[in-house]
N, CA, C and O of each residue as an XYZ file, in Angstrom:
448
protein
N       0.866     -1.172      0.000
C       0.000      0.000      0.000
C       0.908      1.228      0.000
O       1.864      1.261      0.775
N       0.578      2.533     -1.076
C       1.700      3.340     -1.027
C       0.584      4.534      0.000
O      -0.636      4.649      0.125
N       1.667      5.183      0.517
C       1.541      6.527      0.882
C       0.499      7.050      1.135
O       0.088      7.094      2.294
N      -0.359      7.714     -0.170
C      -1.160      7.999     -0.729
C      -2.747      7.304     -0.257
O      -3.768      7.931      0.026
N      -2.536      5.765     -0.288
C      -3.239      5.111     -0.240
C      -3.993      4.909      1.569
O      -5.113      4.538      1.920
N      -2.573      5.421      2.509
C      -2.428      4.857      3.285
C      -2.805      6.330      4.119
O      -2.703      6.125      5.329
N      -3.165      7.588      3.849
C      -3.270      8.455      4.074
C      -4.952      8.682      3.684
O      -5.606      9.461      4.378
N      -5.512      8.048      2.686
C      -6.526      8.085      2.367
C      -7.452      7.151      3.286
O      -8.658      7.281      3.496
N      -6.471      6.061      3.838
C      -7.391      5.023      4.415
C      -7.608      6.064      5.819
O      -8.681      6.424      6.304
N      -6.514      6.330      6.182
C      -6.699      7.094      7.889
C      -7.980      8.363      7.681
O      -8.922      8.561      8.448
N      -7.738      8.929      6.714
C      -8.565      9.995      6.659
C     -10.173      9.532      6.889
O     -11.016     10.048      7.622
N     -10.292      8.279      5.921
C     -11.630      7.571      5.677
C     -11.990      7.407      7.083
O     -12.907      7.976      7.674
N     -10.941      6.345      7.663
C     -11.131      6.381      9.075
C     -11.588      7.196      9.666
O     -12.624      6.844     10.231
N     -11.209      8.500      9.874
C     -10.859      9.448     10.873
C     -12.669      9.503     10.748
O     -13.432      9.176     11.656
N     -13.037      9.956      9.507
C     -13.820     10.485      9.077
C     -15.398      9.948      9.893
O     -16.338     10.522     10.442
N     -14.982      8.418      9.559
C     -16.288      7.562     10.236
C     -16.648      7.583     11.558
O     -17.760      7.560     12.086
N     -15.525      7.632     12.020
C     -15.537      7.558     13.385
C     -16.069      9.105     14.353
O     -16.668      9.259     15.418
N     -15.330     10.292     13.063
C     -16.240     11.527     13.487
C     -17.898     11.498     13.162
O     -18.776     11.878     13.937
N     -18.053     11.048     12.064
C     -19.654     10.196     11.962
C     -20.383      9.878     13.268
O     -21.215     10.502     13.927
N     -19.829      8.781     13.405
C     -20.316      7.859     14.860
C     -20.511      8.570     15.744
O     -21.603      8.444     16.297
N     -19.513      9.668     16.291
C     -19.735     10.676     16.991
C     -21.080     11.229     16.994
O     -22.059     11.056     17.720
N     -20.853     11.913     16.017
C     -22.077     12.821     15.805
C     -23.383     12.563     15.567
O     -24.214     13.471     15.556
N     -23.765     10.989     15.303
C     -24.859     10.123     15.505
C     -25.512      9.904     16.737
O     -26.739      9.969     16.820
N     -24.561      9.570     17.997
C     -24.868      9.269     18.877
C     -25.640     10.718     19.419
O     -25.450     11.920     19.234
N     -26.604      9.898     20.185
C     -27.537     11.307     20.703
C     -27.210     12.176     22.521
O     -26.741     11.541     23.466
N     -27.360     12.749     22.549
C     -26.958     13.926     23.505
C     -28.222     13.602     24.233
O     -29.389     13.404     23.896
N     -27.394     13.627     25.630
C     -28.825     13.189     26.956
C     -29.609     14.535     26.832
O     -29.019     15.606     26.698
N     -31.011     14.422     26.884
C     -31.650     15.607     26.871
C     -31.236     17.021     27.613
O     -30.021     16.824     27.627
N     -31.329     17.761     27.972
C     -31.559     18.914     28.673
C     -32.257     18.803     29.409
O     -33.311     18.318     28.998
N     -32.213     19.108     30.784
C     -32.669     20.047     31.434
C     -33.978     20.481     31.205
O     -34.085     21.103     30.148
N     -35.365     20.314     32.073
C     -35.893     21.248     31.733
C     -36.847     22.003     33.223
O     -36.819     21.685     34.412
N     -37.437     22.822     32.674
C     -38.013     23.934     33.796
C     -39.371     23.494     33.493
O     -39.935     23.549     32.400
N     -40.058     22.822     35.169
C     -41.614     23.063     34.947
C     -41.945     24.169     36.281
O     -41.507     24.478     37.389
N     -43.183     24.551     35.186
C     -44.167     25.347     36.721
C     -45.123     24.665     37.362
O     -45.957     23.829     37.015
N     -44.831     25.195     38.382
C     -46.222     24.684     39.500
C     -46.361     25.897     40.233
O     -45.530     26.499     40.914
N     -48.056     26.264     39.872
C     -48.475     27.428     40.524
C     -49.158     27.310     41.829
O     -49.546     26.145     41.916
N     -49.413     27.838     42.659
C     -49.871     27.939     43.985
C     -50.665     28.834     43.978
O     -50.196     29.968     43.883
N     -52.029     28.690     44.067
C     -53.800     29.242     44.364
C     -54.646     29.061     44.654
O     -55.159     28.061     44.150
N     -55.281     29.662     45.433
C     -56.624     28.755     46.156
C     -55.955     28.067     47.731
O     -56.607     27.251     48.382
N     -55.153     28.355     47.983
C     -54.686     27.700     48.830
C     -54.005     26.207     49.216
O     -53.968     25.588     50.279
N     -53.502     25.920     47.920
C     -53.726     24.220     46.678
C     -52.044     24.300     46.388
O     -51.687     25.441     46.679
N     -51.197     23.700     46.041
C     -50.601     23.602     44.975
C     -51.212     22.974     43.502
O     -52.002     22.037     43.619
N     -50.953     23.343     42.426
C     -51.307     22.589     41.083
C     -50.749     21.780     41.130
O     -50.009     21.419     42.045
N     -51.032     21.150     39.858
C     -50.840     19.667     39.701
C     -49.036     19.444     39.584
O     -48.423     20.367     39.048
N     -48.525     18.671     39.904
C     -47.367     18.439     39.692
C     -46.865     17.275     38.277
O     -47.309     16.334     37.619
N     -45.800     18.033     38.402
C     -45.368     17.350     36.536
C     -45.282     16.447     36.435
O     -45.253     15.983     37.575
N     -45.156     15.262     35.345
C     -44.762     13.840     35.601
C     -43.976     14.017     34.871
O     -43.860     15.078     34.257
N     -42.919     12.624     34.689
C     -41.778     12.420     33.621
C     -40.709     12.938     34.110
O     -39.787     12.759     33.314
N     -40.230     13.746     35.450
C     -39.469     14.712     36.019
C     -38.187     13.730     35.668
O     -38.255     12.539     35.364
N     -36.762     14.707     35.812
C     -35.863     13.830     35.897
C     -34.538     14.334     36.884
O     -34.497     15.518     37.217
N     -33.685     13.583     37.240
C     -32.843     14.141     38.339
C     -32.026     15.531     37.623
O     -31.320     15.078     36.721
N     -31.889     16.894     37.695
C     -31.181     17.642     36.774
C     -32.857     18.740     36.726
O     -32.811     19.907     37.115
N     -33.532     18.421     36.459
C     -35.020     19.300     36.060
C     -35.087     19.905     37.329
O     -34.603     19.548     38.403
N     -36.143     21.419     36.857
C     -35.920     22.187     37.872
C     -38.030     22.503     37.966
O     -38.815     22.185     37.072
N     -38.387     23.156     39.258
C     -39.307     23.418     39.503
C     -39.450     24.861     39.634
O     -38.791     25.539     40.422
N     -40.451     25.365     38.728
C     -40.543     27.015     39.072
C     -41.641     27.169     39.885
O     -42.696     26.944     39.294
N     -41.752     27.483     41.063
C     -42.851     27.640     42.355
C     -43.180     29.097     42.094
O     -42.357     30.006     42.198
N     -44.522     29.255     41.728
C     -45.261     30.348     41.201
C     -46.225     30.711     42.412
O     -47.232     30.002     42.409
N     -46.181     31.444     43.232
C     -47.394     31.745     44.422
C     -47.981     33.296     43.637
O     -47.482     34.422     43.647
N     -49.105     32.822     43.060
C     -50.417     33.651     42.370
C     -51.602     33.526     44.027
O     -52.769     33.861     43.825
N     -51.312     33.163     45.200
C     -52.264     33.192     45.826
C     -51.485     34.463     46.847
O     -50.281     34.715     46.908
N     -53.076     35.395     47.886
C     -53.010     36.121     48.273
C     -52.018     36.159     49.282
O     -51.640     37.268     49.658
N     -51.352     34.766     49.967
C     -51.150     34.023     51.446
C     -49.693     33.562     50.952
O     -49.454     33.015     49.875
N     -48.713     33.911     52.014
C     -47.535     33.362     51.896
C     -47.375     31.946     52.126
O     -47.759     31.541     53.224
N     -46.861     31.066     51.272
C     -47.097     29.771     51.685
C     -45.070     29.511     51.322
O     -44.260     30.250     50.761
N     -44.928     28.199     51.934
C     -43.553     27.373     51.598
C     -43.656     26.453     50.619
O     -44.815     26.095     50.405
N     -42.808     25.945     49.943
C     -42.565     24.422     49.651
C     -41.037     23.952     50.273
O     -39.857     24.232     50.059
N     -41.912     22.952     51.286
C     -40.969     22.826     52.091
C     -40.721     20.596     51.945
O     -41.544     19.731     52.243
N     -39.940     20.507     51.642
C     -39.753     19.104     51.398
C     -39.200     18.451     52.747
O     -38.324     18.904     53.483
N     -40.142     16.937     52.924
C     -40.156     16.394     53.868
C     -38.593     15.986     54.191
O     -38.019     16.091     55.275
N     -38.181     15.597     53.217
C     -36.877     15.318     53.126
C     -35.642     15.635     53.110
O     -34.641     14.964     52.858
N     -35.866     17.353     53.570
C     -35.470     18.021     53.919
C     -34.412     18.907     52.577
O     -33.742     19.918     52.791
N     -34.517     18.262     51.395
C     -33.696     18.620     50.131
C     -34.237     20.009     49.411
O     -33.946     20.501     48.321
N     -34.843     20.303     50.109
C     -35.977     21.987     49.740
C     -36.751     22.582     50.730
O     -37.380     22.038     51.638
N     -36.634     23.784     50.450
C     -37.419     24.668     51.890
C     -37.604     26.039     50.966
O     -36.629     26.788     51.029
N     -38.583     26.441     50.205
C     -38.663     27.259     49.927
C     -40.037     28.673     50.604
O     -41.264     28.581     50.643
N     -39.343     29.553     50.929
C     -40.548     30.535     51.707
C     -40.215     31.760     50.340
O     -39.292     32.489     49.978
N     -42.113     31.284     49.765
C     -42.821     32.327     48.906
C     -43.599     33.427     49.340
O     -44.701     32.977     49.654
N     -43.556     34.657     49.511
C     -45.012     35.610     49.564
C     -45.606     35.906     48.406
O     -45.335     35.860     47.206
N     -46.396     36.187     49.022
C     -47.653     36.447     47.744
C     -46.945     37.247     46.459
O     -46.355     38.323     46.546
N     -47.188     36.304     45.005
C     -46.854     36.808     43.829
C     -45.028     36.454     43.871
O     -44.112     36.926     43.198
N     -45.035     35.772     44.600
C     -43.471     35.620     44.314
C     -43.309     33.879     43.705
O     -44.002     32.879     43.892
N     -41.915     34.159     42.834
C     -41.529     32.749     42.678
C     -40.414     32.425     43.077
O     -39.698     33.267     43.620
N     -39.944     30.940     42.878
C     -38.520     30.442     43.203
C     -38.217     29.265     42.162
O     -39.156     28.566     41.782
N     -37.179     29.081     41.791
C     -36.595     27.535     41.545
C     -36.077     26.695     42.114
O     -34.961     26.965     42.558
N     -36.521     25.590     42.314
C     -35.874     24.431     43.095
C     -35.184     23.222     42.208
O     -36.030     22.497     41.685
N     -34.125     22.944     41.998
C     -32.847     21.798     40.918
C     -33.905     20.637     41.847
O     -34.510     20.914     42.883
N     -33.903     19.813     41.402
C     -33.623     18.177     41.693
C     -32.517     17.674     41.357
O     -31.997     17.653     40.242
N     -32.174     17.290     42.266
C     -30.596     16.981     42.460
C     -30.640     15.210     42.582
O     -29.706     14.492     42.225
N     -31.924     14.718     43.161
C     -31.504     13.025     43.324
C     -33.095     12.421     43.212
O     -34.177     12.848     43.615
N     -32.584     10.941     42.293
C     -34.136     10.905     42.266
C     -35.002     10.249     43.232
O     -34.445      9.402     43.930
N     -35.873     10.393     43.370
C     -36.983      9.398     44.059
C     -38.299     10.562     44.337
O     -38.603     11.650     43.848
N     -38.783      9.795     45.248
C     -40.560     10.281     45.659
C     -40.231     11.568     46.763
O     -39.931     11.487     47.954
N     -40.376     12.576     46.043
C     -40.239     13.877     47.525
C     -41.510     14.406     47.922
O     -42.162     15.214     47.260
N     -41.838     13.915     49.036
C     -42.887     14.709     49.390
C     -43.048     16.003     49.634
O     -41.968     16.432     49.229
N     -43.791     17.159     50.110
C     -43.641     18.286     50.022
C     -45.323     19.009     50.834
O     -46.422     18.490     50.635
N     -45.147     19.975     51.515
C     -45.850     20.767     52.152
C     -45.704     22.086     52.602
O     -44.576     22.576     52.562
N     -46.600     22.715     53.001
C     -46.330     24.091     53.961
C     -46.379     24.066     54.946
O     -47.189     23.526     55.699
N     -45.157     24.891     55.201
C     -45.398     25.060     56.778
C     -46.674     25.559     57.298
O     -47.417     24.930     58.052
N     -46.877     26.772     56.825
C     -47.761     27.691     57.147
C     -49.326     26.920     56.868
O     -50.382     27.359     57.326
N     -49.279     26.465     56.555
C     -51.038     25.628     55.875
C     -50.559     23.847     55.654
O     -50.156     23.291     54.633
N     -50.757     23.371     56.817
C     -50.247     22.029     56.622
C     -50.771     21.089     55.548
O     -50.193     20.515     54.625
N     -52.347     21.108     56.042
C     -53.047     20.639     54.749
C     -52.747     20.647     53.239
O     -53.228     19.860     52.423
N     -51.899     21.629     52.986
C     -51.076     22.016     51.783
C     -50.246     20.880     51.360
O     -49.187     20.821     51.983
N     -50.421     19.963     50.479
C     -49.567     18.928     50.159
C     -49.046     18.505     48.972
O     -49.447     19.255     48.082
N     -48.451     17.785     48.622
C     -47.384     17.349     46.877
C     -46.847     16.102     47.200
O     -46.763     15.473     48.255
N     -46.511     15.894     46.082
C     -45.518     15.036     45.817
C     -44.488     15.376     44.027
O     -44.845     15.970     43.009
N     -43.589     14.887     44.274
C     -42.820     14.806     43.189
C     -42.033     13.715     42.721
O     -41.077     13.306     43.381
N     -42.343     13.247     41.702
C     -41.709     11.568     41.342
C     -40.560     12.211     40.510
O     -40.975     13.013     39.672
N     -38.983     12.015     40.556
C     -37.965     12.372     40.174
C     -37.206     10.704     39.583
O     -37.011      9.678     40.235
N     -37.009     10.912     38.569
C     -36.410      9.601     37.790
C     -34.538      9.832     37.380
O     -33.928     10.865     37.106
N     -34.254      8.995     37.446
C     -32.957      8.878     37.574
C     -32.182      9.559     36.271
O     -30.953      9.548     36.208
């Protein structure tokens, strides 16, 4: 094999293998859900969540409420019209409440 030949094969190479690369798919992103707070309620909470996804805590109600996780991985204190973000950092079942209005309850299913 001359030179030429042998320069053409590496290149071919090089080439496929940058292919392969660029085939393979990229773990999703990240993404941001809301959950609004009104009525004295949280809304519905998201499904499909994943460890990395973040929660935007929207308080549209008159009454300062928390989201405060049983598990101690979140404690957020909202007043009225305010929001926050909370990361999920690990997955599993987080429960979640207010301090201020116990009855106030959630859950969040976080997938690996």
């Amino acid at each position: 094999m001359g030179a030429v030949s042998r320069s053409m094969a590496a290149a071919a190479g090089l080439a496929l293998l940058s292919l392969a690369a660029c085939n393979r798919a990229a773990p999703p992103a990240p993404k941001t859900y809301p959950v609004t707070i009104a009525n004295m309620a949280y809304g519905p909470t998201p499904t499909g969540l994943k460890a990395g996804d973040a929660i935007e805590w929207i308080n549209d109600d008159i009454f300062q409420h928390t989201v405060t996780a049983q598990d101690g991985s979140f404690d957020v204190d909202l007043p009225p019209k305010a929001h926050a973000r909370t990361v999920l950092k690990t997955p599993g079942v987080v429960s979640f409440y207010c301090k201020y209005h116990p009855g106030m309850t959630g859950k969040l299913v976080v997938a690996g």
